[in-house]
Backbone bond lengths (Angstrom), bond angles and torsions (degrees), N, CA, C in turn:
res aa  C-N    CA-C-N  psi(-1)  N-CA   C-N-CA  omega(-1)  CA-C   N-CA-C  phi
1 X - - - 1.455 - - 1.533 108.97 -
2 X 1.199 125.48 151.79 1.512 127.88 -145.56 1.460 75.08 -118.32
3 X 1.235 121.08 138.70 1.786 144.08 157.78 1.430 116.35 -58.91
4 X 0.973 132.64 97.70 2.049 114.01 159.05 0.920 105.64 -52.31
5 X 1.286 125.98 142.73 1.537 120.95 122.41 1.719 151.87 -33.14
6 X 1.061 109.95 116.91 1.977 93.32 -153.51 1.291 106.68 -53.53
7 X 1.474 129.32 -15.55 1.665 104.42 -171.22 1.584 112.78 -88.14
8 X 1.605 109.10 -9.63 1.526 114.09 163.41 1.545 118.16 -85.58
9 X 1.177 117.17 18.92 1.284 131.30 175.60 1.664 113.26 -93.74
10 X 1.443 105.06 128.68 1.791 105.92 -168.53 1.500 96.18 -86.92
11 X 1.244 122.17 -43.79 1.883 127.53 172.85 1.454 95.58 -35.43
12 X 1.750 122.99 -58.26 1.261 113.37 -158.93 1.773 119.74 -79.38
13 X 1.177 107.76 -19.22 1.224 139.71 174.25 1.611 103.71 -46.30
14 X 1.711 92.85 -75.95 1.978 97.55 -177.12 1.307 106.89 -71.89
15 X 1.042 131.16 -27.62 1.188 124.88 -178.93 1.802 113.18 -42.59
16 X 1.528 101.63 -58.21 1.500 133.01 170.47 1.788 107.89 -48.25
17 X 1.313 83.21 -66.37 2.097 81.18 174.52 1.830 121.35 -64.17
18 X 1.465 103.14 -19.47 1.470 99.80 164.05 1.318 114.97 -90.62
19 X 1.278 117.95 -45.59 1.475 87.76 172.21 1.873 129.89 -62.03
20 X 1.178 108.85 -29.88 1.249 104.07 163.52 1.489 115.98 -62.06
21 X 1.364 127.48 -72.76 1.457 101.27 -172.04 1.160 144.39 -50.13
22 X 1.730 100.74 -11.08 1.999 119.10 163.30 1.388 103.32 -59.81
23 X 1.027 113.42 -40.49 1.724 116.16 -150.53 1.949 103.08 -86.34
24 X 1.343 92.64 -17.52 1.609 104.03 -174.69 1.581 99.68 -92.89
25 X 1.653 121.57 -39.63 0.953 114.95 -172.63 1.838 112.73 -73.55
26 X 1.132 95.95 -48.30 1.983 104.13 155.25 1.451 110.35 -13.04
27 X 1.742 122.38 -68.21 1.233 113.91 -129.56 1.659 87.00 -103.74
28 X 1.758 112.98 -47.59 1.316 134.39 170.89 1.403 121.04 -83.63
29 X 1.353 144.62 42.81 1.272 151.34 -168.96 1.795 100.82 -58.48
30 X 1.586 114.22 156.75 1.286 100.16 -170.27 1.607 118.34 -89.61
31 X 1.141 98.85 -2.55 1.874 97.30 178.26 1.820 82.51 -129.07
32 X 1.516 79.68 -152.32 1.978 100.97 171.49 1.404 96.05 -105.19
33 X 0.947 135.55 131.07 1.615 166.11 129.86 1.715 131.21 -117.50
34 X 1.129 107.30 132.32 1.564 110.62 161.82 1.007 119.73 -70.78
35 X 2.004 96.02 157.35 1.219 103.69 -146.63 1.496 109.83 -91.26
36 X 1.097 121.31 35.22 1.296 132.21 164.49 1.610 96.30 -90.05
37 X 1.407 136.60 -75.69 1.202 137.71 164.46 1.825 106.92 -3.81
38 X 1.472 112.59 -73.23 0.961 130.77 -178.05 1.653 136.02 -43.66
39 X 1.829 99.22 -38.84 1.441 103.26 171.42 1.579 105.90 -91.60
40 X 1.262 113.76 -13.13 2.132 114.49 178.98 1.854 83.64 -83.85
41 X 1.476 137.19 -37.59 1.679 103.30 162.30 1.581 130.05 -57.81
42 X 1.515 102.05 -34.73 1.553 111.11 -178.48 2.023 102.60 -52.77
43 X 1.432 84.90 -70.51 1.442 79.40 -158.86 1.858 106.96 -72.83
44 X 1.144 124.19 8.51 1.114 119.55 161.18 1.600 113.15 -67.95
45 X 1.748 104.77 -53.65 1.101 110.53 -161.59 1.956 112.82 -68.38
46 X 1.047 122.86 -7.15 1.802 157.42 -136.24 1.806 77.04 -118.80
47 X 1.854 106.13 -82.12 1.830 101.57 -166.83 1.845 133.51 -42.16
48 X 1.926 72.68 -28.30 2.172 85.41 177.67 1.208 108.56 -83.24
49 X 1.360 120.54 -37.64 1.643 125.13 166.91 1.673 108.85 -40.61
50 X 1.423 124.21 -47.91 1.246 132.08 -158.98 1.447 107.95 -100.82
51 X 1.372 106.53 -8.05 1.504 101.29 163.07 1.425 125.97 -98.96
52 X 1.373 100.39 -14.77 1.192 106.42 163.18 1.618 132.79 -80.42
53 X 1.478 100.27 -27.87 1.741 117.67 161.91 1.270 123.20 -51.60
54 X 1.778 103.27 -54.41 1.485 119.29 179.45 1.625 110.66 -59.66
55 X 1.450 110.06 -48.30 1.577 112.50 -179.97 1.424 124.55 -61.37
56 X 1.687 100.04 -32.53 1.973 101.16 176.05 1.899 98.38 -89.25
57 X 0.587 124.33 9.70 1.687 135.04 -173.74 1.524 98.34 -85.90
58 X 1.932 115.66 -57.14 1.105 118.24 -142.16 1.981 80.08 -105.20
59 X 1.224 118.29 -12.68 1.610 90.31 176.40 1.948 113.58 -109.64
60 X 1.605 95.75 18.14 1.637 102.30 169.65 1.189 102.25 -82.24
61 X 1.732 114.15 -42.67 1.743 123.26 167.98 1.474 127.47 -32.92
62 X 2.021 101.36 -62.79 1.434 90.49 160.96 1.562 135.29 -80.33
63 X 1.483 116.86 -13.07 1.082 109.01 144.28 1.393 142.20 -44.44
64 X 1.229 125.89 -60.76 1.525 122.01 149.27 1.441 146.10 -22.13
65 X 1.638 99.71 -51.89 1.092 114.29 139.88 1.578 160.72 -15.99
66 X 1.598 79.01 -64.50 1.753 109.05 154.81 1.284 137.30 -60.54
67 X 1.444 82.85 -32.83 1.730 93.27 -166.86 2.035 86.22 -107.30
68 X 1.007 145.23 3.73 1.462 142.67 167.65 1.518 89.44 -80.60
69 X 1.581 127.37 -56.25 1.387 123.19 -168.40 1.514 111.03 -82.72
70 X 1.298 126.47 9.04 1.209 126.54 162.92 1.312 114.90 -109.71
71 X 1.312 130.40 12.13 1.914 139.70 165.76 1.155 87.89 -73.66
72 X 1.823 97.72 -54.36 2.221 97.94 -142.71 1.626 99.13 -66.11
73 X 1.423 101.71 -47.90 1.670 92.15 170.29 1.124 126.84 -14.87
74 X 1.486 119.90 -70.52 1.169 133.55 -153.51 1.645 110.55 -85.40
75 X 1.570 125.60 7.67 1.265 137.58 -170.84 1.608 112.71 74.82
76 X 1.200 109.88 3.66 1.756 99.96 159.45 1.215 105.27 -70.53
77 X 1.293 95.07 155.17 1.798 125.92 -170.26 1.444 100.06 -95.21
78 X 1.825 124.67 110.65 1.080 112.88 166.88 1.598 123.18 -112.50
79 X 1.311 116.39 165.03 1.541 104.26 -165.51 1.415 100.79 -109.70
């Protein structure tokens, strides 16, 4: 299986844009709210980031998968 590179990686990507827009919304929030308000946006904005990581994470897996059981098929030798 061939490696990406992490900065061509979309997981690593949002990861990067969520934590930044928490950290922007923290300091620059869009009205006046407390900062209780403020950290339930952070880690809101952080949980969808991470559900979305976890979900393309777990279907690159079965992707991989697929394509490991589609070598042996074909009489490639896998290790």
């Amino acid at each position: 299986m061939v490696k990406k590179h992490p900065l061509k990686s979309r997981k690593f990507w949002v990861t990067i844009i969520a934590l930044l827009i928490s950290v922007l919304t923290y300091y620059f929030p869009p009205e006046k709210v407390e900062t209780m308000e403020k950290v339930a946006m952070m880690i809101l904005n952080v949980a969808c980031a991470l559900g979305y990581v976890v979900t393309e994470g777990k279907v690159d897996k079965v992707k991989a998968k697929h394509q490991n059981k589609g070598s042996g098929e074909n009489g490639a030798k896998t290790s």
